[in-house]
C-alpha positions as CSV (number, residue, x, y, z in Angstrom):
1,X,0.0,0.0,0.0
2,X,1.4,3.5,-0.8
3,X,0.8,6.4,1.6
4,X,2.3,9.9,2.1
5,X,4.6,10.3,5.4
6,X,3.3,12.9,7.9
7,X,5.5,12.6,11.0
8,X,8.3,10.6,12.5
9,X,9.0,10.5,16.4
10,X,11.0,8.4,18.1
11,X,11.9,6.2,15.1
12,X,8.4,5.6,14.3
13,X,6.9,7.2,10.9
14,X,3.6,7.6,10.9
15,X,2.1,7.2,7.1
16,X,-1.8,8.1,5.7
17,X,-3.0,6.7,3.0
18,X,-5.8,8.0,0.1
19,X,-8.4,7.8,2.8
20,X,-6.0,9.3,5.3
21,X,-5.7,6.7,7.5
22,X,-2.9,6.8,9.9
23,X,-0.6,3.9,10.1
24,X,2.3,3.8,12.9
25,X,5.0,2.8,10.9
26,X,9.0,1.2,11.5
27,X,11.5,0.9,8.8
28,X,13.0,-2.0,6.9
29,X,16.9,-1.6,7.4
30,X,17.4,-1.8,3.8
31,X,16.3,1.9,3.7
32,X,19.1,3.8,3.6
33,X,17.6,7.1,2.2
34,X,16.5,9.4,5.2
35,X,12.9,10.1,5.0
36,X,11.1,13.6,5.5
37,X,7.4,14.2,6.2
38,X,5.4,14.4,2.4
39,X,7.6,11.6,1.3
40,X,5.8,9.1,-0.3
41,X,6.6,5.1,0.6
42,X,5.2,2.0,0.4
43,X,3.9,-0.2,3.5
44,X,3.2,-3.4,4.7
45,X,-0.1,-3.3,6.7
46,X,-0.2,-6.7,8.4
47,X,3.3,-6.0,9.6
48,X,3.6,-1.9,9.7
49,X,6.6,-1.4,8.0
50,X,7.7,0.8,5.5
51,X,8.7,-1.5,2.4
52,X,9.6,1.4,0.1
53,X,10.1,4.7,-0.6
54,X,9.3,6.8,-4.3
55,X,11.6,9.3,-5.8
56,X,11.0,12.9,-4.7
57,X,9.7,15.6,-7.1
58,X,11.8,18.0,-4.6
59,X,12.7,18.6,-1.3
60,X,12.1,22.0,0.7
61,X,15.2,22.9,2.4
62,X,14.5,24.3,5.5
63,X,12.4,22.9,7.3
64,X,13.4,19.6,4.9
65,X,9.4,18.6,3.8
66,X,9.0,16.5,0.5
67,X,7.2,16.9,-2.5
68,X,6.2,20.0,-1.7
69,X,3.4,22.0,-3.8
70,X,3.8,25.5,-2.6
71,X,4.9,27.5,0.3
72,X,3.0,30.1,2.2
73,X,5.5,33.1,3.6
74,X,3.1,34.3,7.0
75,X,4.2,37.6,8.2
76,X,2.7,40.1,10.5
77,X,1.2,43.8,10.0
78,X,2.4,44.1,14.0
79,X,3.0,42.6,16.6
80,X,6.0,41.3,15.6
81,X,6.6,44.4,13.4
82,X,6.4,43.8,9.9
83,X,10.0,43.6,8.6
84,X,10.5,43.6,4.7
85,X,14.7,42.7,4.8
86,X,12.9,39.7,7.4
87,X,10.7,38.9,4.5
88,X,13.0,39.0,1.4
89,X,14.9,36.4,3.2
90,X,12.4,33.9,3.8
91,X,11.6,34.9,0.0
92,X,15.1,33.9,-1.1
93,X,15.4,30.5,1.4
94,X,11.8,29.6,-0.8
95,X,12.8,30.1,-4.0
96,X,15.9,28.7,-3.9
97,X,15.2,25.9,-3.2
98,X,12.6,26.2,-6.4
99,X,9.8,26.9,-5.3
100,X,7.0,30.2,-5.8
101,X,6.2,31.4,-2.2
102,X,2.8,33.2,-1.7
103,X,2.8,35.7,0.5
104,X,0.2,35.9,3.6
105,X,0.0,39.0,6.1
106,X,-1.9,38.6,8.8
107,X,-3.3,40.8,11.9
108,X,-4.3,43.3,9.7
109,X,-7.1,44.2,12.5
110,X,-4.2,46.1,14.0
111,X,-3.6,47.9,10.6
112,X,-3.6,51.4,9.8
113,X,-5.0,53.1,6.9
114,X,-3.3,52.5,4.0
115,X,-1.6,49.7,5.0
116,X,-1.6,47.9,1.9
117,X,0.1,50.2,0.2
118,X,4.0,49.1,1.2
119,X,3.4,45.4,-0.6
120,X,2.7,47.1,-3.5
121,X,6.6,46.5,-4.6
122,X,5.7,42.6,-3.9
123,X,2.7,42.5,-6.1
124,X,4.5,44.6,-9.1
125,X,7.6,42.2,-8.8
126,X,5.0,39.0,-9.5
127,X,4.6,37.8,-6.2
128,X,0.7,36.8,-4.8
129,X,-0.2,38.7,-1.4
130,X,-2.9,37.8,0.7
131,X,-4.0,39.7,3.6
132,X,-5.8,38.3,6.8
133,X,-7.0,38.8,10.0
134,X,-6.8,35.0,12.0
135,X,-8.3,36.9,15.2
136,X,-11.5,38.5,13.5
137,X,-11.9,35.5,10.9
138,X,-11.3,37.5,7.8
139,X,-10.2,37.4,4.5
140,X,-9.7,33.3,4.6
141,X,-11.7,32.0,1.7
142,X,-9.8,33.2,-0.9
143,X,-6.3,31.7,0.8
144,X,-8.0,28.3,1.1
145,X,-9.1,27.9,-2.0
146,X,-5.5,27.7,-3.5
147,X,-4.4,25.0,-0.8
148,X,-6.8,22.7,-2.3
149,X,-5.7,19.0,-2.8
150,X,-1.6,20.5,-2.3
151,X,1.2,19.7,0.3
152,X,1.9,23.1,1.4
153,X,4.2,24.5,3.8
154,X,3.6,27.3,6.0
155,X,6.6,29.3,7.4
156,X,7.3,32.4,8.5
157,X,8.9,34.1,11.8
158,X,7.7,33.5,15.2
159,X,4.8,34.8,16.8
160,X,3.4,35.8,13.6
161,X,0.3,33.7,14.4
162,X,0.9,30.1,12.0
163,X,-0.2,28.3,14.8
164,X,-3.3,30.3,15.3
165,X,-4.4,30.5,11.7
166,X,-3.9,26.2,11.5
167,X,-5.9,26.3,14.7
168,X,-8.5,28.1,12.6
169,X,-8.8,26.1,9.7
170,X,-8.4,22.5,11.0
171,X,-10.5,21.0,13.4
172,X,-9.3,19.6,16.4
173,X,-5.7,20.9,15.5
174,X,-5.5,22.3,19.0
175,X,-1.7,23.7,18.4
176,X,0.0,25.5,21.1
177,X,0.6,29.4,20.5
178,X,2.1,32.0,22.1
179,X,2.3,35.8,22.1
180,X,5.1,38.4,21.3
181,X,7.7,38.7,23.9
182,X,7.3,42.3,24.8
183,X,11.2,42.6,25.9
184,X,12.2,41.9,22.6
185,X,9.5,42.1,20.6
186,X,10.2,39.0,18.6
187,X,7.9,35.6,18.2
188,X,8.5,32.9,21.1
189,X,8.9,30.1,19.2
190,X,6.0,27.4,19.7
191,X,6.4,24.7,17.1
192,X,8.7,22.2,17.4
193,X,8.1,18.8,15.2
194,X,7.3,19.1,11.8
195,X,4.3,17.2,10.1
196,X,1.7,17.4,7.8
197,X,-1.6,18.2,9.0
198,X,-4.8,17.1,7.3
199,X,-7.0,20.1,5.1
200,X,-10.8,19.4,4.6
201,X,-10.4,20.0,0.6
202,X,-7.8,16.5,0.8
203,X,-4.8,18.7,1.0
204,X,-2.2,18.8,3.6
205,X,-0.2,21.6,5.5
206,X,3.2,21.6,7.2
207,X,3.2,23.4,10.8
208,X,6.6,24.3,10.9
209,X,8.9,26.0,13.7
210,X,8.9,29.7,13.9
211,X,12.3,31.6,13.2
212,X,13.0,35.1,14.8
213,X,15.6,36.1,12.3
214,X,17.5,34.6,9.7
215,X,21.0,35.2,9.2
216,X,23.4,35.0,6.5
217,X,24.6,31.5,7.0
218,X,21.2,30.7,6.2
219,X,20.9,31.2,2.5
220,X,22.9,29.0,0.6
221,X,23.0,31.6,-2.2
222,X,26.5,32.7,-4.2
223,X,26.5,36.4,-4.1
224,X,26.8,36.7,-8.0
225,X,23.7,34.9,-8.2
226,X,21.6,37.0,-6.2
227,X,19.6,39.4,-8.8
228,X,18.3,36.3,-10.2
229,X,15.9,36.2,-7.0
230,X,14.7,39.6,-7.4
231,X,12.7,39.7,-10.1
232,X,12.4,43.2,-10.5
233,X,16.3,43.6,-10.8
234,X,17.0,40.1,-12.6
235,X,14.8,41.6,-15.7
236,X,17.2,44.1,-16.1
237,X,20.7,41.8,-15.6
238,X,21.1,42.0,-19.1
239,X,20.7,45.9,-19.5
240,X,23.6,47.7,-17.7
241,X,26.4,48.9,-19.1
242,X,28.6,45.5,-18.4
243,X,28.3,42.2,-18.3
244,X,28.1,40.6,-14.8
245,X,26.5,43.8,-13.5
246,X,26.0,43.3,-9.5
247,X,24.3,46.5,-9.3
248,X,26.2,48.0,-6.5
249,X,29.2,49.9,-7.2
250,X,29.1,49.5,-11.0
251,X,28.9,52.4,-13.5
252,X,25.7,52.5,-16.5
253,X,24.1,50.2,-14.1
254,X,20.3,50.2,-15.5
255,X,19.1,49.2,-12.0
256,X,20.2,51.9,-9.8
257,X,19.0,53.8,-12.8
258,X,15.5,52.6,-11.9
259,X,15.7,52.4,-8.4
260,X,16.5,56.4,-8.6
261,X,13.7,57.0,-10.9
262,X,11.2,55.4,-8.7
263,X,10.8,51.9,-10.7
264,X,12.3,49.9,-8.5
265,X,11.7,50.2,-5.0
266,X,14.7,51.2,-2.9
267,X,13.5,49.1,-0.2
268,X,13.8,46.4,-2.1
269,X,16.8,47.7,-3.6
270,X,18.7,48.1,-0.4
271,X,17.8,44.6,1.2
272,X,19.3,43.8,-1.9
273,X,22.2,45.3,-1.4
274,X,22.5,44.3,2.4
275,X,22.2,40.6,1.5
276,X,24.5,40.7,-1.1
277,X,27.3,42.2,1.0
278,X,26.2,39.8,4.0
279,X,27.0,37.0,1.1
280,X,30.3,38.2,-0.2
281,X,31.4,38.5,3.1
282,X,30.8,34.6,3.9
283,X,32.1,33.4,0.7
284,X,35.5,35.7,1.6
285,X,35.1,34.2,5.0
286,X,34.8,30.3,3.9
């Protein structure tokens, strides 16, 4: 029987299958591949083991989640403080590892006129934003719809309410949340295992620990490479004056061109800028 892996604890893997059916799981030792939740194996029902495993389509990289469909970026209006360097970098750990994040803001009951405004640069460079409320119930529908019959991931800084919204939209989910520390004003990390929770519309969703900052070490990215993953600057890579053209200190660059003109944003621009120096100085360092 073939099933999709949603957790392993304690060197047990627990497998659904088409009807979602949990089976508690061990693992013939002829499995030498390590196995990740939304890996998809074969069991043995009379005896509970996993037989088999079937290649991967791809694998997330962190948290490490197979065969995964799409992945939902949740940030907050407030509360923590929305932080747009915070989310460029979750942007750049999603996409390369090849996938097309969606981005979800939520608490926007603690929003201030106009709020929408400062994701326009996110919607003009391609990227879907959805805006929510998890507290007041608002503005779900929409988001649901595209989860339908996927594995998605949801990730995203601490405290920015994951837990909340899964809590919301699963029944019986009962995860544990936890507010802002007020000291720091940073998430408190609540999540600990990863798994696969069960959707309604036959799709499943990764809860996945919280992070409070991501540093440079993070992003296995080669400074050179970097435009490529903003896609209002990579259309432009081959319009500058030279070839190669990191956009930084280089003359007839067509990018700080637009950046000055107002085409590209220069908040964008200079978490742009910040990461690539945060890159050159760990490939100098390693």
């Amino acid at each position: 029987m073939q099933g999709i892996l949603i957790k392993s604890i304690g060197g047990f893997f627990f497998v659904a299958d088409s009807e979602k059916n949990i089976y508690k799981c061990s693992i013939r030792g002829r499995i030498q591949e390590k196995l990740y939740p939304g890996d998809y194996v074969k069991i043995n029902k009379e005896e509970l083991t996993i037989e088999d495993f079937l290649p991967r389509k791809n694998l997330l990289k962190r948290p490490k989640i197979a065969n995964v469909d799409q992945v939902l970026i949740m940030h907050s209006l407030k509360k923590p403080e929305f932080k747009s360097s915070l989310l460029d970098r979750f942007i750049l750990l999603v996409e390369s590892s090849g996938f097309e994040p969606l981005i979800v803001i939520n608490k926007i009951e603690l929003a201030e006129a106009g709020y929408k405004r400062q994701f326009d640069d996110y919607k003009k460079a391609g990227y879907q934003v959805y805006f929510i409320s998890v507290k007041e119930n608002l503005n779900f529908e929409p988001l649901l719809k595209t989860l339908d019959k996927k594995v998605n991931v949801l990730t995203g800084p601490s405290g920015v309410g994951k837990s909340s919204f899964l809590n919301e939209i699963i029944k019986g989910a009962d995860l544990k949340t936890a507010s802002v520390s007020k000291k720091l004003k940073k998430g408190v990390h609540t999540t600990r295992l990863v798994e696969l929770l069960s959707l309604e519309n036959k799709g499943w969703i990764a809860d996945t620990p919280g992070f409070s900052s991501m540093s440079k070490v993070d992003l296995d990215i080669e400074a050179e490479n970097l435009s490529w993953y903003f896609p209002e600057i990579a259309q432009l890579n081959n319009d500058c004056r030279f070839n190669g053209c990191n956009h930084i200190h280089e003359p007839g660059c067509k990018v700080k061109k637009e950046v000055k003109s107002g085409e590209i944003s220069k908040k964008r621009y200079d978490n742009y800028k910040e990461i690539y120096t945060e890159l050159k100085e760990k490939e100098i360092r390693y």
